[in-house]
GUDOTOR-373935 format. One line per 8 residues: their letters; for each residue x, y, z of N, C-alpha, C. Coordinates in steps of 0.2 Angstrom, whole numbers, plus 5000, padded with zeros to 4 digits. Example, Ala and Ser with C-alpha at 12.3 -4.5 7.8 and 13.67 -1.06 7.14 Angstrom:
! GUDOTOR-373935
AS = 5066:4972:5039:5062:4978:5039:5066:4984:5039 | 5064:4989:5035:5068:4995:5036:5064:5000:5039
! end
This chain:
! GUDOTOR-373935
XXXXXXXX = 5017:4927:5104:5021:4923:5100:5017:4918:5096 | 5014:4920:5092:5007:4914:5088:5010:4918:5081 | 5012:4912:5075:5014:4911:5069:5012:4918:5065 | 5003:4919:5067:5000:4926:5063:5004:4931:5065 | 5006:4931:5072:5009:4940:5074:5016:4941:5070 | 5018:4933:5071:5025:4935:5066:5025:4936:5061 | 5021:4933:5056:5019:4936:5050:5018:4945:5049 | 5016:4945:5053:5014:4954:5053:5019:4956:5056
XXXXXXXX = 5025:4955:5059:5030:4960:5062:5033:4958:5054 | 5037:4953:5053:5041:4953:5047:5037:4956:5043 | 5032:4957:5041:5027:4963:5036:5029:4968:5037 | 5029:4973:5043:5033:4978:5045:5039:4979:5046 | 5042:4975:5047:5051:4974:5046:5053:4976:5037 | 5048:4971:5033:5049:4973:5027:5053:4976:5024 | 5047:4982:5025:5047:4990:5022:5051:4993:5027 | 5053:4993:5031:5057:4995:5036:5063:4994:5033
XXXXXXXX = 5066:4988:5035:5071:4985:5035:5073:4985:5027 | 5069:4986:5021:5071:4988:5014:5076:4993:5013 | 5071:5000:5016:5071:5005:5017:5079:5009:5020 | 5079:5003:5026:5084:5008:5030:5090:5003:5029 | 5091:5000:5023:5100:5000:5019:5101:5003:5014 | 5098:5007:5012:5098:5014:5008:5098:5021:5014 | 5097:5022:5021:5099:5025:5025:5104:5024:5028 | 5107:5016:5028:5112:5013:5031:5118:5017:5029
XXXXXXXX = 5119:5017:5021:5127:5017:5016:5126:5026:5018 | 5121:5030:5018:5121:5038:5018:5124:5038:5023 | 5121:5035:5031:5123:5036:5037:5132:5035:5040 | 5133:5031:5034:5142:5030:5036:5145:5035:5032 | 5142:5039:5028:5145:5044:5025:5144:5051:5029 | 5141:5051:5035:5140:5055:5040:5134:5058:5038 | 5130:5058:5032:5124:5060:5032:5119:5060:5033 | 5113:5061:5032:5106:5057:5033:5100:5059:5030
XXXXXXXX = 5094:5056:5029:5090:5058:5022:5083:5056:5025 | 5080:5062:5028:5075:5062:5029:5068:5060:5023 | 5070:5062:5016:5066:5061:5013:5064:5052:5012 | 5066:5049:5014:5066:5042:5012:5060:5039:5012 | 5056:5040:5016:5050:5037:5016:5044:5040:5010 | 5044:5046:5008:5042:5050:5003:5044:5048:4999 | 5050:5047:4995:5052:5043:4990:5048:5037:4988 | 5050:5034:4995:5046:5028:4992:5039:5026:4990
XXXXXXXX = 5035:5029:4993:5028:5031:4993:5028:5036:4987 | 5030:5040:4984:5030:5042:4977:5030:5037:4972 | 5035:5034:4973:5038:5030:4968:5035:5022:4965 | 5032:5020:4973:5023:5017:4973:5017:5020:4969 | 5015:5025:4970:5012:5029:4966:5013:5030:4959 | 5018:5032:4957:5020:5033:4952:5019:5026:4947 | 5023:5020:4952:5021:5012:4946:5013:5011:4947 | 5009:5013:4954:5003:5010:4952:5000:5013:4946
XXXXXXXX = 5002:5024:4946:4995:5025:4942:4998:5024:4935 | 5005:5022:4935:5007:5022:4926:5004:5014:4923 | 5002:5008:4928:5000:5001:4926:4994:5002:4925 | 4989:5006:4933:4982:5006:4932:4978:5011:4927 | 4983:5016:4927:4977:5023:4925:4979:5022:4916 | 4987:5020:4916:4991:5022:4910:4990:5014:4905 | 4989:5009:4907:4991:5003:4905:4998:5000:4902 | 5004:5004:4905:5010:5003:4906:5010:4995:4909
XXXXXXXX = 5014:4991:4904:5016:4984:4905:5021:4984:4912 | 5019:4979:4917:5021:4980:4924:5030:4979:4923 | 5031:4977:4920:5039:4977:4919:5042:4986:4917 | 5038:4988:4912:5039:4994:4911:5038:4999:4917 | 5032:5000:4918:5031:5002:4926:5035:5001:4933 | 5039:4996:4932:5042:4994:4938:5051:4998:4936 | 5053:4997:4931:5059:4999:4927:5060:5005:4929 | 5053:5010:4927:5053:5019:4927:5053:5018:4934
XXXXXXXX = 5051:5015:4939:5049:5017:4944:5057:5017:4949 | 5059:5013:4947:5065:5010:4949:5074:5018:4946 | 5068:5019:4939:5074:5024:4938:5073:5029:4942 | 5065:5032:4943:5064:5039:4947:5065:5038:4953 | 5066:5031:4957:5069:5033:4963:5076:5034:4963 | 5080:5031:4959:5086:5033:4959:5088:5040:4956 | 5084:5043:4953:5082:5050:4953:5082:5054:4958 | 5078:5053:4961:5075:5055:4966:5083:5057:4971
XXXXXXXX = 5085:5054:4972:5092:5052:4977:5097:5055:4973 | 5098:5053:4967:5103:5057:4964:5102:5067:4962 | 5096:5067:4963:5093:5074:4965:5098:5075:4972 | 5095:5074:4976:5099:5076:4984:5105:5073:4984 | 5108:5070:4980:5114:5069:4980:5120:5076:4975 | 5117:5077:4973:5118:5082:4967:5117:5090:4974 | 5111:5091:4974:5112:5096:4979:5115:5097:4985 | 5117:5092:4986:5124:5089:4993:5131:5090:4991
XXXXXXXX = 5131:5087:4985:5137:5090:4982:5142:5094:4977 | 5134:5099:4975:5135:5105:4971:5135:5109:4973 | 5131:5110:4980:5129:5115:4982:5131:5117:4987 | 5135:5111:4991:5138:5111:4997:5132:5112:5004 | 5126:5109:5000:5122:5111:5005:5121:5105:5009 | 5119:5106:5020:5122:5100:5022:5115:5094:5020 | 5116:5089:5021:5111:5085:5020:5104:5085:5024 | 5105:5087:5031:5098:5088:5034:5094:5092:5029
XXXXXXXX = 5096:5097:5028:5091:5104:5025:5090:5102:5020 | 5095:5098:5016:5092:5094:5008:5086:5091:5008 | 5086:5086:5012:5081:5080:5011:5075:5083:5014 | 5077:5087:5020:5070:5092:5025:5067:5093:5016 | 5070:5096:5012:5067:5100:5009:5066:5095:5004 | 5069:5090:5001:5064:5087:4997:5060:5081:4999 | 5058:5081:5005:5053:5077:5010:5046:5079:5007 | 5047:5087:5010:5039:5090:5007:5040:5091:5000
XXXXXXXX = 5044:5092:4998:5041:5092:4989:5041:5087:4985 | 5043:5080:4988:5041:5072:4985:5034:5070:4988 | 5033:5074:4995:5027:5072:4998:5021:5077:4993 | 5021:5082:4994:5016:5087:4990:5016:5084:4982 | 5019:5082:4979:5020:5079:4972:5016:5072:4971 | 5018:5068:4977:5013:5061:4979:5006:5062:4979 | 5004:5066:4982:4997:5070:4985:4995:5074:4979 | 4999:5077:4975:4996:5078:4966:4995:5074:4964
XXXXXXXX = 5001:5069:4961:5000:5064:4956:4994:5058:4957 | 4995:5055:4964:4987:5054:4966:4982:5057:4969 | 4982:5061:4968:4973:5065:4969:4969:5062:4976 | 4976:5062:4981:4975:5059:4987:4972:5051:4988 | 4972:5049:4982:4968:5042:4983:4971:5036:4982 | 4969:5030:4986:4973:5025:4984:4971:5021:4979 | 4977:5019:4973:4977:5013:4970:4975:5008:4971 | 4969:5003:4968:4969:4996:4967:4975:4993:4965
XXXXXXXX = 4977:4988:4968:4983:4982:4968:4978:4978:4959 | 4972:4978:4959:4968:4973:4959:4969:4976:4950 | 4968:4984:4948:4968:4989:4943:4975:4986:4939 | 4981:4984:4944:4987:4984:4940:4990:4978:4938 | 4994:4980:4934:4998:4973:4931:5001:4970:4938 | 5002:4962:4938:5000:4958:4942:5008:4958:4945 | 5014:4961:4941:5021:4960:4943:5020:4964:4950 | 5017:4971:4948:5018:4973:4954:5018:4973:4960
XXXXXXXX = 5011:4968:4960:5009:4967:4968:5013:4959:4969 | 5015:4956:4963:5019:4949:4966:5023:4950:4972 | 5026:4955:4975:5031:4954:4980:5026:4953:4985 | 5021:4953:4987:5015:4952:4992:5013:4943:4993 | 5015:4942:4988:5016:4934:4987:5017:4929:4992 | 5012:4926:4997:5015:4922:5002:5018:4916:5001 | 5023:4915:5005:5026:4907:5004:5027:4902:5011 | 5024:4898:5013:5024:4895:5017:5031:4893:5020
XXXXXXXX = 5032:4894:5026:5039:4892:5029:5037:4887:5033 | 5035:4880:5035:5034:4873:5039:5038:4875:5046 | 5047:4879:5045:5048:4878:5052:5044:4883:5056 | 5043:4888:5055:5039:4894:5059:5030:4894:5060 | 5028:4887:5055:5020:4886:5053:5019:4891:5052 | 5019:4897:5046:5018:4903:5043:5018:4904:5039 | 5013:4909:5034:5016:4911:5026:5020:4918:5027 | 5024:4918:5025:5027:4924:5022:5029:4927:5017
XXXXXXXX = 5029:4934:5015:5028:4935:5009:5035:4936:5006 | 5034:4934:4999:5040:4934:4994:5046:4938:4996 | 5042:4946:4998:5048:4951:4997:5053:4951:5001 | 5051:4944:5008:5055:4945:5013:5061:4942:5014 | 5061:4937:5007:5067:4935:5005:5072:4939:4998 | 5068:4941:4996:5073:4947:4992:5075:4952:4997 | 5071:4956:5001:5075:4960:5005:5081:4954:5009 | 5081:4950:5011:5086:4945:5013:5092:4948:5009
XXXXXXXX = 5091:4943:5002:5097:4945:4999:5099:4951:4997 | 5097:4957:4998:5099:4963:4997:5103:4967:5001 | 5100:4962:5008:5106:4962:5014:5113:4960:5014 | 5113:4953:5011:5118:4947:5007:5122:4955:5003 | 5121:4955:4999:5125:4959:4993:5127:4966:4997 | 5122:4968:5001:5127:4974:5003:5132:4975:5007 | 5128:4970:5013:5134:4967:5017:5142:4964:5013 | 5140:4963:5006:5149:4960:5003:5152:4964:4999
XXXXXXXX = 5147:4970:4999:5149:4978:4994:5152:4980:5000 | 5151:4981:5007:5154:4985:5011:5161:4984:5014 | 5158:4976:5014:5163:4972:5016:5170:4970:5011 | 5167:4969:5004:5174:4967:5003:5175:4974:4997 | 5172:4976:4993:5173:4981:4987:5178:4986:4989 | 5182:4990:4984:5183:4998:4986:5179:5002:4985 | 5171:5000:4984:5168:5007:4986:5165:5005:4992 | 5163:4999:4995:5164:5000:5000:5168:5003:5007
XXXXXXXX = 5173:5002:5006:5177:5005:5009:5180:5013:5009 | 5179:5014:5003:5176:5022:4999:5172:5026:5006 | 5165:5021:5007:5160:5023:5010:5162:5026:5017 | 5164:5021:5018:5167:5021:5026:5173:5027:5029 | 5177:5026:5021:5183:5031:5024:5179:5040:5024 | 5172:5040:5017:5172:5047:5018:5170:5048:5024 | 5165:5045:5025:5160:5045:5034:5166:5045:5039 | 5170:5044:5040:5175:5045:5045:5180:5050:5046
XXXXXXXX = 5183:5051:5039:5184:5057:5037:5187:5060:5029 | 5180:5063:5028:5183:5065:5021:5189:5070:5019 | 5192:5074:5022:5200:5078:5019:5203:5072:5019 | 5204:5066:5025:5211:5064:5024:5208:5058:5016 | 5201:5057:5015:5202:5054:5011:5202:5056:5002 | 5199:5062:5004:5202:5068:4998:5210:5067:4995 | 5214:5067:5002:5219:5069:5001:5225:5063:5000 | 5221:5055:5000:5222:5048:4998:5220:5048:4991
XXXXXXXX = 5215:5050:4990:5215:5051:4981:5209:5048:4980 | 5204:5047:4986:5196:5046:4986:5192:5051:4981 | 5188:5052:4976:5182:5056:4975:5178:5059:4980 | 5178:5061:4985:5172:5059:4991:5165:5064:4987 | 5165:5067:4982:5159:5072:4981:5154:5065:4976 | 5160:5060:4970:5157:5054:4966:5155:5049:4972 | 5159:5048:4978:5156:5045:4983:5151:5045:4985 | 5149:5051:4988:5142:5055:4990:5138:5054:4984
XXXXXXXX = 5138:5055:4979:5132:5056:4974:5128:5049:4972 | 5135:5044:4973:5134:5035:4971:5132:5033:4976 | 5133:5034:4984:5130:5032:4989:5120:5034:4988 | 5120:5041:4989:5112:5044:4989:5110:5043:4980 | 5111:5040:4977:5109:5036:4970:5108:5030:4972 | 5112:5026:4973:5108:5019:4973:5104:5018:4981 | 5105:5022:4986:5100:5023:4990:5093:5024:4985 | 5092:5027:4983:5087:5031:4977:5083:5024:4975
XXXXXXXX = 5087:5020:4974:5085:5015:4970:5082:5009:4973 | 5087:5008:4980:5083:5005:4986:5076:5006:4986 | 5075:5013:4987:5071:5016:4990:5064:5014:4986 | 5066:5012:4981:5062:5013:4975:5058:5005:4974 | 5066:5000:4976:5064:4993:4976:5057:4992:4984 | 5059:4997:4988:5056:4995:4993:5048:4999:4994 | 5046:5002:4987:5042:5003:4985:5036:4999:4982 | 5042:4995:4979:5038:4989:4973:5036:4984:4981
XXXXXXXX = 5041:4982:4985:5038:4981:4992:5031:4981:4994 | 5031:4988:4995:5025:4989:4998:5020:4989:4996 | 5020:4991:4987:5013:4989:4982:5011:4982:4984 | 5015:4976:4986:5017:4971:4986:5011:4971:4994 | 5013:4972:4998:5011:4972:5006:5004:4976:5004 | 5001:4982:5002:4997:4984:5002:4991:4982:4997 | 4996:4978:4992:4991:4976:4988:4987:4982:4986 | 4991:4987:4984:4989:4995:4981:4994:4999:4981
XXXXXXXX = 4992:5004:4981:4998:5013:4982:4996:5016:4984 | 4995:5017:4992:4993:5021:4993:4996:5028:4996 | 4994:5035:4995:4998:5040:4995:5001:5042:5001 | 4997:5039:5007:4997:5042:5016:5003:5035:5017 | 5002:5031:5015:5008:5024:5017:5015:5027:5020 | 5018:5026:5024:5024:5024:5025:5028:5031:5028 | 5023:5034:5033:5023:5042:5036:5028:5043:5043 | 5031:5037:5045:5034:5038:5049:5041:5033:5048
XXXXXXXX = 5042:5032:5039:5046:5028:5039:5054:5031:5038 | 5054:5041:5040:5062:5042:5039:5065:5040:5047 | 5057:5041:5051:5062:5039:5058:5060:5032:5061 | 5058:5030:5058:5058:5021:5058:5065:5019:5055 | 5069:5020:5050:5073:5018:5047:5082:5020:5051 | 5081:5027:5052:5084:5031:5056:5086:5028:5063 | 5081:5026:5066:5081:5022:5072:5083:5014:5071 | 5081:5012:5066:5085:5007:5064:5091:5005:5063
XXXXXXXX = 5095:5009:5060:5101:5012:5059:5105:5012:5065 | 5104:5017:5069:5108:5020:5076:5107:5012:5080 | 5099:5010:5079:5099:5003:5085:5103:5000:5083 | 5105:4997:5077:5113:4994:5075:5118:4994:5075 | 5120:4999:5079:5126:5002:5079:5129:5007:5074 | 5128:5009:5070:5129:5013:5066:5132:5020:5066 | 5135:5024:5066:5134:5030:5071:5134:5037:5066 | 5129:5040:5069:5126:5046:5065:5132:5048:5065
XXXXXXXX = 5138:5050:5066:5144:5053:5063:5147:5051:5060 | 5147:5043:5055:5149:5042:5052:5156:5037:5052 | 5157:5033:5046:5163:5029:5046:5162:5024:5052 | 5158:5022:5055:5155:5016:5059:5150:5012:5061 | 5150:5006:5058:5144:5002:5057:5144:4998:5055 | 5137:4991:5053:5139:4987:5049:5129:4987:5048 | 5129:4981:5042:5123:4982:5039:5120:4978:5041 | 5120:4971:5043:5119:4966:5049:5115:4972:5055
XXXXXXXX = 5119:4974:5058:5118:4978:5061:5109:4982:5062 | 5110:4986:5055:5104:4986:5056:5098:4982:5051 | 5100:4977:5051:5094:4972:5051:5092:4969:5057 | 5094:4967:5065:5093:4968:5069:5090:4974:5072 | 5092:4982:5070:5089:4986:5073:5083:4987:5070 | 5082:4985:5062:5075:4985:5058:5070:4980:5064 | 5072:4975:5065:5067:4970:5069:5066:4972:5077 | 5070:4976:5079:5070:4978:5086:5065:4984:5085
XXXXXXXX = 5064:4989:5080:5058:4993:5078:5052:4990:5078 | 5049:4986:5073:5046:4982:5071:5043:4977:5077 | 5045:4973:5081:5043:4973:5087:5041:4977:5093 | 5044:4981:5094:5043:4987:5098:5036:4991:5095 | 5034:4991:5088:5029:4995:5087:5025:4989:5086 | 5025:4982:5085:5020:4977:5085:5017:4976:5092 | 5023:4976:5096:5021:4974:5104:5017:4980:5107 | 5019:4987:5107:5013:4991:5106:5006:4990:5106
XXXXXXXX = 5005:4988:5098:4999:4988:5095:4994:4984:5097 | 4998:4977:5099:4994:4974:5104:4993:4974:5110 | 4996:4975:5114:4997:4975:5122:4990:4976:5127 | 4992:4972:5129:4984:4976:5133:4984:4971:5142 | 4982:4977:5144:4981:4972:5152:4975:4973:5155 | 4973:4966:5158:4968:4968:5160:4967:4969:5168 | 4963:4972:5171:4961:4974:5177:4955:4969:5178 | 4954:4967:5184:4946:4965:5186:4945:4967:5192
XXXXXXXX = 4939:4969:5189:4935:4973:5197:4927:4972:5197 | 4925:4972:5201:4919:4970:5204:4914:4977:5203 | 4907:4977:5197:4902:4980:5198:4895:4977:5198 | 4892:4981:5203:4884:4976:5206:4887:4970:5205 | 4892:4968:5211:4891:4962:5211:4895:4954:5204 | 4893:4956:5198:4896:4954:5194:4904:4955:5192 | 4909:4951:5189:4914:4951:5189:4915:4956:5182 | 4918:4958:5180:4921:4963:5175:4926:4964:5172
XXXXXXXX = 4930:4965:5167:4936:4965:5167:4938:4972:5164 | 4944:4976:5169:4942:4983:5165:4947:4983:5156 | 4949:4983:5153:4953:4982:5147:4959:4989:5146 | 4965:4990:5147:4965:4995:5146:4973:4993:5140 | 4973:4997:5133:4977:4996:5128:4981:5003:5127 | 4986:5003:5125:4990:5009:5123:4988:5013:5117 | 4987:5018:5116:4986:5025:5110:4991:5023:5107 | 4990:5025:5100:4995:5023:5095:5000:5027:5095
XXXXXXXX = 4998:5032:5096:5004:5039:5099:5009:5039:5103 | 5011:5033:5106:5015:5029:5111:5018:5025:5106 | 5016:5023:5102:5021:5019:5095:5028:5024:5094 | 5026:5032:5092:5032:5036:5090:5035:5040:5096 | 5032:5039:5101:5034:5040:5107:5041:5036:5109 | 5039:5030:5108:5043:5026:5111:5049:5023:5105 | 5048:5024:5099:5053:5025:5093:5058:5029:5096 | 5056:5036:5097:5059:5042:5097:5063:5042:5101
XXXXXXXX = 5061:5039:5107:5065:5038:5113:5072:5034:5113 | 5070:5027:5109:5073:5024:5107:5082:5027:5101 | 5078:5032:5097:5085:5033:5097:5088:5040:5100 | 5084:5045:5106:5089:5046:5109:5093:5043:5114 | 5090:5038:5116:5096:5032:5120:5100:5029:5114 | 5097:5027:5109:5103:5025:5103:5109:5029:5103 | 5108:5037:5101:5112:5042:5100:5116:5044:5107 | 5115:5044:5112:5116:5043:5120:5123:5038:5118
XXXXXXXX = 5122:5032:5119:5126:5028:5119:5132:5027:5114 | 5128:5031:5107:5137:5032:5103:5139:5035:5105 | 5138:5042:5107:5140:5048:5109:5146:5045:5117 | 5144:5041:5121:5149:5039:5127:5154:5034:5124 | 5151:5030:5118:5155:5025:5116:5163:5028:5112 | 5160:5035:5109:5165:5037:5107:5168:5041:5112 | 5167:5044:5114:5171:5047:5121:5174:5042:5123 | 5172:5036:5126:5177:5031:5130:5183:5029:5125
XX = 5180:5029:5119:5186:5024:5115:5190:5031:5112 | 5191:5036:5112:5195:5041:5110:5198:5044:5118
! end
């Protein structure tokens, strides 16, 4: 609990917690979008090499970037709802073709922050907070309000509600006079775009693009989501929600990383102490588990209340 650690779990909450309100709006529609984390990691790539490589002005750079994620999304929303195909296998399927496309476009290597126009890396911008004795960085108050607005889109708007009703059940909402296919397409588009914002994020935190970043972010997000309360079946949740479950990941993988206990024991005489710290393999270990007790516990919560 020292000012530095916090700084660093909010670091990771971040991108997380950007990330998984563009999986939140999917997940009430009863879908879900593996590709997320590859998106945004493309989408990074893409501003860094068009600023560094291209000398595209960072505003112009950030704009494409911002459009091709919302591409990106409206890509998998389009094959969701033209093709009828269900969403896991969509996204399955454009997970590796945005990751393999990443790994083209960057030649495997990571971006200098340092090469690019300065807009992009500004979200990395620390700002001191006096109550916490801490800097933290700019983007963790934009992802704030991006909370704010969603949480008033779900809450008060009729696509809000839109959202909710298709996730819970789209025939009877068909048959109220909802769109639910322009629903689905609007939901996984502006995820796209999130996806995209929280891209600019990361350039920001990494102070680069790098092509391997953000590799366990579709079940980081995922787990977010369900920690929330949100439920993989759709039409229940709130976004609140999972921004505590973004911080309950994010913890959980900081407290990991540092952990350690010490043994002492006695060789020739002299005191010793043995060191013993967790493998980082225990990090997705215990994510994972995490939302099978998540899923656990929707699954009895709706059996009770039905």
């Amino acid at each position: 609990l020292t000012p530095f650690n916090f700084s660093l779990v909010v670091q990771q909450v971040l991108f997380v917690g950007t990330l998984a309100i563009g999986q939140t709006i999917i997940i009430l529609t009863a879908g879900i979008d593996l590709s997320v984390g590859a998106i945004a990691v493309f989408v990074s790539v893409i501003m860094g090499k068009l600023s560094a490589d291209f000398g595209v002005p960072g505003v112009a750079a950030l704009g494409i970037g911002l459009l091709f994620g919302t591409g990106c999304g409206l890509l998998n929303g389009l094959l969701i709802t033209r093709l009828k195909l269900p969403p896991f296998i969509v996204t399955l399927g454009t997970l590796s073709i945005f990751f393999a496309l990443n790994l083209y476009v960057s030649s495997s290597t990571t971006i200098d922050g340092r090469d690019m126009d300065p807009l992009l890396t500004i979200t990395g911008t620390r700002i001191d907070v006096p109550i916490i004795d801490t800097a933290v960085p700019v983007s963790s108050f934009l992802m704030l309000g991006m909370y704010a607005i969603m949480w008033y889109v779900l809450k008060y708007t009729a696509w809000g509600r839109h959202i909710y009703a298709t996730g819970d059940d789209p025939e009877a909402s068909r048959l109220t006079g909802i769109r639910v296919d322009r629903v689905l397409l609007a939901v996984y588009a502006v995820a796209g775009l999130i996806y995209a914002i929280g891209a600019w994020f990361l350039i920001g935190r990494l102070d680069g693009a790098s092509p391997v970043a953000g590799q366990t972010a579709n079940l980081d997000t995922i787990t977010a989501v369900v920690i929330g309360g949100t439920s993989l079946f759709g039409g229940r949740g709130t976004i609140i929600g999972t921004l505590l479950g973004a911080v309950i990941v994010g913890i959980a993988r900081n407290g990991l990383a540092i952990a350690r206990y010490e043994i002492p024991f006695l060789t020739g005489g002299d005191g010793e102490v043995l060191v013993i710290q967790f493998d980082p393999l225990w990090q997705n270990f215990t994510i994972g588990l995490l939302v099978i007790i998540a899923v656990t516990l929707d699954q009895w919560i709706r059996r009770v209340s039905s």
